[in-house]
C-alpha positions as CSV (number, residue, x, y, z in Angstrom):
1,X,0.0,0.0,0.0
2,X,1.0,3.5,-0.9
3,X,0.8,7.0,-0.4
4,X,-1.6,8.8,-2.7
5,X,0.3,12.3,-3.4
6,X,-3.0,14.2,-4.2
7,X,-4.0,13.8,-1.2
8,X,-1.9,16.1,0.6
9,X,-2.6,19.0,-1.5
10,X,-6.5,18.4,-0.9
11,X,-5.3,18.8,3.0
12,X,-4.2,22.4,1.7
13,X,-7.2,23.1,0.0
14,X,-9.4,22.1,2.9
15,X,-7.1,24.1,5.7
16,X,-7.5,27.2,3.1
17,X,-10.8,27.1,3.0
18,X,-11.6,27.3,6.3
19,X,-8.7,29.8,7.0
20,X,-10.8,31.5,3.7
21,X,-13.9,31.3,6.1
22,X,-12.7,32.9,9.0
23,X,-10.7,35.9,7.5
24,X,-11.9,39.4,8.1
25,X,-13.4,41.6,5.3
26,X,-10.3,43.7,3.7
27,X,-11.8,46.9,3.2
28,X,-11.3,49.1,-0.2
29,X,-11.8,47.1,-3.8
30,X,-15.5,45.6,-4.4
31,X,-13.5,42.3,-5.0
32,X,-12.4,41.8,-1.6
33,X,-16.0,42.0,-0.6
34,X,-17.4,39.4,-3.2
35,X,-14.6,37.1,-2.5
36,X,-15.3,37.6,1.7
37,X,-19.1,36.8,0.5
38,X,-18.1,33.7,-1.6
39,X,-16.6,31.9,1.3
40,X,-20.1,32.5,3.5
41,X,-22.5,31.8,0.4
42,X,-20.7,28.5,-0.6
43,X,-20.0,27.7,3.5
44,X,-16.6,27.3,2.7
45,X,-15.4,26.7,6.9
46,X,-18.1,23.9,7.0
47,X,-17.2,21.9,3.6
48,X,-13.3,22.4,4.8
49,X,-13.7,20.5,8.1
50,X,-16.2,17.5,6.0
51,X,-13.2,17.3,3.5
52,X,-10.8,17.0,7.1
53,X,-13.4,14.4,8.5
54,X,-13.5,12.8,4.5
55,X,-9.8,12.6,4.4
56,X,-9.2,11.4,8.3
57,X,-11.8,8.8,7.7
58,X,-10.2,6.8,4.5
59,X,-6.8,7.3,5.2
60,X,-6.7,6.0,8.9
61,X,-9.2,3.0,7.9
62,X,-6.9,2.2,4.6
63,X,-3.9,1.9,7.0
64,X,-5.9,-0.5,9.7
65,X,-7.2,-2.8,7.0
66,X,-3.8,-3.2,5.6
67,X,-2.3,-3.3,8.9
68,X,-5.6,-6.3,9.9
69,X,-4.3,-7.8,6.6
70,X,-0.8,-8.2,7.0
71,X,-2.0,-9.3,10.8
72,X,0.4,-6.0,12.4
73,X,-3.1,-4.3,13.9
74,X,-1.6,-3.1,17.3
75,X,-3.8,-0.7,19.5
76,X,-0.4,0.3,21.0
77,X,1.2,1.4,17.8
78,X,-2.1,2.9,16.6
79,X,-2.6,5.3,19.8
80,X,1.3,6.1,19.8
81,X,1.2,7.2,15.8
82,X,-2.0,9.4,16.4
83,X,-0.9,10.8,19.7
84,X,2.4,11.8,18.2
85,X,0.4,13.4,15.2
86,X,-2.3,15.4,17.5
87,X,-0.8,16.0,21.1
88,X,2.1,18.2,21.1
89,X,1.2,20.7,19.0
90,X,-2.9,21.0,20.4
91,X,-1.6,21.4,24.0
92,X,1.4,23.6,23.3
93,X,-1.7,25.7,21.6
94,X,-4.1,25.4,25.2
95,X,-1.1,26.4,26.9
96,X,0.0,29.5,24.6
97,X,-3.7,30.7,24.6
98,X,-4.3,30.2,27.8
99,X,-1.2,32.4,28.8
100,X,-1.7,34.8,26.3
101,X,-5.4,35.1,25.8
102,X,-7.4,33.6,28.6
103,X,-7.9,29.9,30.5
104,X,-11.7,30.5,30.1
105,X,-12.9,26.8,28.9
106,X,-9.5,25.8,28.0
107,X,-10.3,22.3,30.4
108,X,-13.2,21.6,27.7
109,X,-10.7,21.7,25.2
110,X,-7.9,19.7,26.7
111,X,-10.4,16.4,27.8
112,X,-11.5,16.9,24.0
113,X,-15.1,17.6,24.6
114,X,-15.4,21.5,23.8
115,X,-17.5,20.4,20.7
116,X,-20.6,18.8,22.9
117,X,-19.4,22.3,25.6
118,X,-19.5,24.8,22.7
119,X,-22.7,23.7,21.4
120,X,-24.4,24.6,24.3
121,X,-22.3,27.8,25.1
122,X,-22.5,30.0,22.4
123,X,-20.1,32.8,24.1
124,X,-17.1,33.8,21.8
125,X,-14.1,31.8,22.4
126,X,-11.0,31.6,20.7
127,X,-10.8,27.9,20.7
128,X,-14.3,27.2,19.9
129,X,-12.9,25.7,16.4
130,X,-11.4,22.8,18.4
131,X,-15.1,20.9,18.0
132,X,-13.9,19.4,14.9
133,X,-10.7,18.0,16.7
134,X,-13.0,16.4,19.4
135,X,-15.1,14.7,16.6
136,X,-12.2,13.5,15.1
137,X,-10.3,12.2,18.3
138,X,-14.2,10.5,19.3
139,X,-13.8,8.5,16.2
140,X,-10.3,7.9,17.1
141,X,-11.6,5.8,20.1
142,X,-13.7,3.4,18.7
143,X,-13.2,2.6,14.9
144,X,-9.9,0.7,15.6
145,X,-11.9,-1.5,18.0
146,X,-14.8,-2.3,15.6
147,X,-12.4,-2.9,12.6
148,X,-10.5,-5.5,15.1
149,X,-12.9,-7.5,16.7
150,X,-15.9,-7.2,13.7
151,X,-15.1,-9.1,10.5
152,X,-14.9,-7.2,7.0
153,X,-18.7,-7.3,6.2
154,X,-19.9,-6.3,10.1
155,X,-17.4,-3.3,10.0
156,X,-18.3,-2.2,6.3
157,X,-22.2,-2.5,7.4
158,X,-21.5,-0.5,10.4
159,X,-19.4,2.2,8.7
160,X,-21.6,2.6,5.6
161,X,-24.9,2.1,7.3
162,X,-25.2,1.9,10.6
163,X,-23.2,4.7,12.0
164,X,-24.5,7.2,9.1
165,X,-28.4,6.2,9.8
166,X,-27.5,7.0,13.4
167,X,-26.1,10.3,12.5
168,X,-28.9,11.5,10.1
169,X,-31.5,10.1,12.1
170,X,-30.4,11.8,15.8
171,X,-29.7,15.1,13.7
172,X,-33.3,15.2,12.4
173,X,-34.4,14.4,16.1
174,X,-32.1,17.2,17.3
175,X,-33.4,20.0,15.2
176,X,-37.0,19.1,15.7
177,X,-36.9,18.3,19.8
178,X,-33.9,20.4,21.3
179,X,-33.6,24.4,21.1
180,X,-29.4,24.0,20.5
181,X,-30.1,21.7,17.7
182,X,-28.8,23.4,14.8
183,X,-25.3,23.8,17.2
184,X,-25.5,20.6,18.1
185,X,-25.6,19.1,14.5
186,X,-22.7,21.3,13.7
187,X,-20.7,20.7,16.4
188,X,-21.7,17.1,18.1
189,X,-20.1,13.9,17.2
190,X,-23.0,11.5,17.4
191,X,-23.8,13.7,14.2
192,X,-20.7,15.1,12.3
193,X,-19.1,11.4,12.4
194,X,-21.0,10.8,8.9
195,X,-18.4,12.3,6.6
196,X,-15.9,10.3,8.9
197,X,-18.2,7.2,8.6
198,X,-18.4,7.6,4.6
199,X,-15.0,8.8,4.0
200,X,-13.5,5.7,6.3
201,X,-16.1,3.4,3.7
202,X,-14.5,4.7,0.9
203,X,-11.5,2.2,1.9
204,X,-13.3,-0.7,1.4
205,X,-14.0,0.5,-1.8
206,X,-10.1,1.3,-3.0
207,X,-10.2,-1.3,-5.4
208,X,-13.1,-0.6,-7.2
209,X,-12.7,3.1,-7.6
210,X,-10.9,3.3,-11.3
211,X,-14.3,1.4,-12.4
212,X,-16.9,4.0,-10.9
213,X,-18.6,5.5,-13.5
214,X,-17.2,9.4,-13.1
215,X,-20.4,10.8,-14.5
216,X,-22.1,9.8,-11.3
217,X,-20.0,11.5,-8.8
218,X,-19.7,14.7,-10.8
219,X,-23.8,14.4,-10.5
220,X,-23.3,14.2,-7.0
221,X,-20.7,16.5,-6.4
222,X,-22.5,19.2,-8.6
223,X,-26.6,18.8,-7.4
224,X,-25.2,18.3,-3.6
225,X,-23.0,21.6,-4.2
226,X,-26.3,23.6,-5.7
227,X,-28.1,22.4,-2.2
228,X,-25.2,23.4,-0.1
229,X,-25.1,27.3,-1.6
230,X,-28.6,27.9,-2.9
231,X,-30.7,25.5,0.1
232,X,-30.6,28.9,2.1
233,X,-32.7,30.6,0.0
234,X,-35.7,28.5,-0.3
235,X,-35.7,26.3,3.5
236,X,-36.2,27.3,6.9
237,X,-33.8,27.5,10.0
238,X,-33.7,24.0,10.7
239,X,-34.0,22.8,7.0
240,X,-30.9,24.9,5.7
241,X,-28.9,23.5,8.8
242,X,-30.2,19.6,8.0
243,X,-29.5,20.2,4.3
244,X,-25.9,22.4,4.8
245,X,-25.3,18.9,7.2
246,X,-26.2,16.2,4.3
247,X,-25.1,17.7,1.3
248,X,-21.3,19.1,2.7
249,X,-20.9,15.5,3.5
250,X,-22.0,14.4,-0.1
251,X,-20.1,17.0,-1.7
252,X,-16.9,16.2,0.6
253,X,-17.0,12.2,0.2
254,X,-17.7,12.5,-3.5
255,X,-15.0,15.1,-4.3
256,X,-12.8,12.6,-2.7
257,X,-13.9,9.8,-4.3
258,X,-12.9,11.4,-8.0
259,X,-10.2,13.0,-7.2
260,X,-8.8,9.4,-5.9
261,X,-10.1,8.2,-9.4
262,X,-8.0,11.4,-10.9
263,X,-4.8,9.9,-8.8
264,X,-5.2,6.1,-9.7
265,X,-5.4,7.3,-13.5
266,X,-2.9,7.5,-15.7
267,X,-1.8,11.1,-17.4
268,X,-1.8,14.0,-16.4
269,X,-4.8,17.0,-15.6
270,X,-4.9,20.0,-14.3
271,X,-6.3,19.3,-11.0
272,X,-3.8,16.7,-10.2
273,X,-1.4,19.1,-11.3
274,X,-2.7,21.8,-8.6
275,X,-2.9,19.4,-5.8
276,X,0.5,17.9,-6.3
277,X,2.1,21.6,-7.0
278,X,4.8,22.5,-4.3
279,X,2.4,25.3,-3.1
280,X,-0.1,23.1,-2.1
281,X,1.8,20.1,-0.6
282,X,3.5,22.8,1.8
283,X,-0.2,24.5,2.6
284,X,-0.9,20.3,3.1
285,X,2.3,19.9,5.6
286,X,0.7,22.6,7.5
287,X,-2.8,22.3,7.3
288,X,-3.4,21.4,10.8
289,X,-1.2,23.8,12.6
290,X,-2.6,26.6,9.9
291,X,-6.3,25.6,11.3
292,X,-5.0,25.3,15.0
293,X,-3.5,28.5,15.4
294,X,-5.4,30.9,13.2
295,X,-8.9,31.3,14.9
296,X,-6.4,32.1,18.3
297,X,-4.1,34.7,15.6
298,X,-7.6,36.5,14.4
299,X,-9.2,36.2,18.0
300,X,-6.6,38.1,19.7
301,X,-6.0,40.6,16.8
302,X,-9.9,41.6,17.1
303,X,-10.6,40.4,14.1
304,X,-12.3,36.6,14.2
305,X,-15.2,36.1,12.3
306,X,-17.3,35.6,15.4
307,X,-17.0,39.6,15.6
308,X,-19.3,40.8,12.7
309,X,-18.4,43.7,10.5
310,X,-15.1,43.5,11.0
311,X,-13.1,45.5,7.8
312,X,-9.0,45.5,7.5
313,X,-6.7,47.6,5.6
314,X,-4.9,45.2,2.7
315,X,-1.3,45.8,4.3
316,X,-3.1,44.3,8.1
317,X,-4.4,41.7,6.3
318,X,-1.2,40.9,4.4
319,X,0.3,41.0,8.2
320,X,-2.4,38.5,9.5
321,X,-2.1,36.1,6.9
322,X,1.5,36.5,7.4
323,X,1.0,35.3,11.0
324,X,-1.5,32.9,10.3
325,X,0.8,31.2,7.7
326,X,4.0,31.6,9.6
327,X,3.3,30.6,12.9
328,X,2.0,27.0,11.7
329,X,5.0,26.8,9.3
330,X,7.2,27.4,12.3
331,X,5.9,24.8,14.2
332,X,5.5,22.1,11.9
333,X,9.8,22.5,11.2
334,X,10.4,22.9,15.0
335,X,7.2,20.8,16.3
336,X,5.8,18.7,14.0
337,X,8.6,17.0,11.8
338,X,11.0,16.1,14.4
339,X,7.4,14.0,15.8
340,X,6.7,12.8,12.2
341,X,10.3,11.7,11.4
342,X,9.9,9.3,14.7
343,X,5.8,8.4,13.8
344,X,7.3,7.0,10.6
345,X,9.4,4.5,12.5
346,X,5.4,3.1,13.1
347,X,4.3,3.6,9.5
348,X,3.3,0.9,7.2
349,X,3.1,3.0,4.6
350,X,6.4,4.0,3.0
């Protein structure tokens, strides 16, 4: 088994779009306000995180298969790779805030639950982007455990079926019972596990992708794109947020899906040409320092996108992508790599 190169360059994109999401309006030229409007009509933050939870889900369940396989599953290794990958860098980011910003809810965030916390707090933090982490790291917990003791067609049943009926299901319930339920099906991972679910089902499928017929996925990707952007004009409240939740995950899980098929085929094309481009295999390296530390950069600059309204001159804008790139570049060369160089002694993939 092998690394798919594309890969990381969809990483980029999916870091940039949320990074896209959060940025403040620069003030001046019409075309920094269309292009701050683009990234809230098309939800950009939200389809970034389902391509993370897309991505997480496939690559970590390729890598136990094969590892089920080859009979060299260990719990042990698994939890050592992934805590390598996640720790240092999260707490290093509780502790910097926390010194430099505040402590307020910073114990959420370190035992991993500020996503179930944050949906029922709606305050302004600057960590409340660490939900998506949580949902991640809940997923962490049990998938290796069902892939081990199910067999292949229990786990695939579970992962394609099960788990997502579960999510769609409890998030319909949640937005008709619960007053929090539209923050509770963005945030909670009973719920936002379905991209994870249908990304980590895409594995099981590895084989078979070169004979998918593209036409249907670009179906998919396009109509559940058209329900993503234009579903707020026609639905209510709780309809926009049920239909944002569906068709993100669509969108994310079929964009995946091709541009796997785009990787596996032979020639060349211009989107495997972008994704595999220096610029976006560096954005990839640092895609998860670049969406750890920038909601903390723009919090403590005044200029999150929690705060509405907020306009920038172009050269302060320049400055805070400046930060917002540099400070995740600097830690994944001091940080990050040093940690990688040793998770690789783990790896099974080479």
């Amino acid at each position: 088994m092998k690394k798919i190169p594309i890969l990381d360059g969809l990483r980029g994109v999916a870091a940039l779009l949320v990074l896209w999401a959060h940025f403040p309006l620069i003030a001046g030229s019409s075309i920094f306000k269309y292009f701050h409007l683009a990234s809230k009509a098309t939800y950009a933050g939200y389809v970034g995180v389902d391509i993370f939870f897309a991505l997480s889900g496939f690559l970590i369940t390729r890598i136990l298969l094969f590892e089920k396989q080859e009979g060299k599953l260990s719990f042990k290794v698994f939890y050592i790779k992934r805590a390598l990958r996640i720790f240092p860098i999260y707490y290093i980011c509780i502790l910097l805030v926390g010194l430099i910003i505040s402590w307020d809810k910073m114990g959420w965030c370190a035992a991993y639950l500020s996503n179930y916390y944050f949906a029922f707090d709606l305050t302004e933090n600057s960590m409340r982007h660490t939900w998506s982490l949580c949902v991640e790291e809940h997923y962490y917990l049990f998938w290796p455990l069902l892939i081990s003791f199910t067999n292949q067609k229990t786990a695939k049943t579970l992962i394609g079926w099960v788990i997502p009926a579960i999510a769609i299901i409890s998030a319909a319930l949640s937005l008709v019972y619960l007053d929090n339920g539209p923050d509770l099906v963005n945030k909670a991972s009973h719920h936002r596990m379905l991209t994870l679910a249908l990304g980590s089902f895409i594995a099981y499928k590895e084989n078979s992708i070169l004979q998918m017929k593209r036409q249907y996925l670009l179906i998919a990707v396009t109509l559940s794109g058209c329900i993503l952007v234009f579903g707020r004009l026609a639905l209510s409240q709780d309809a926009k947020v049920f239909a944002r939740f569906l068709s993100s995950s669509v969108f994310s899980v079929s964009l995946l899906i091709l541009l796997i098929q785009s990787s596996m085929s032979d020639g060349k094309n211009v989107v495997k040409g972008f994704l595999n481009s220096g610029i976006m295999k560096f954005f990839g390296k640092i895609s998860y320092g670049l969406y750890l530390f920038h909601q903390p950069v723009l919090y403590y600059l005044g200029v999150s996108h929690m705060h509405e309204d907020v306009k920038v001159s172009l050269p302060y804008a320049i400055l805070l992508l400046v930060l917002c790139v540099g400070i995740p570049t600097v830690s994944f060369y001091v940080v990050e790599n040093p940690l990688l160089k040793l998770k690789k002694k783990y790896s099974v993939i080479k």
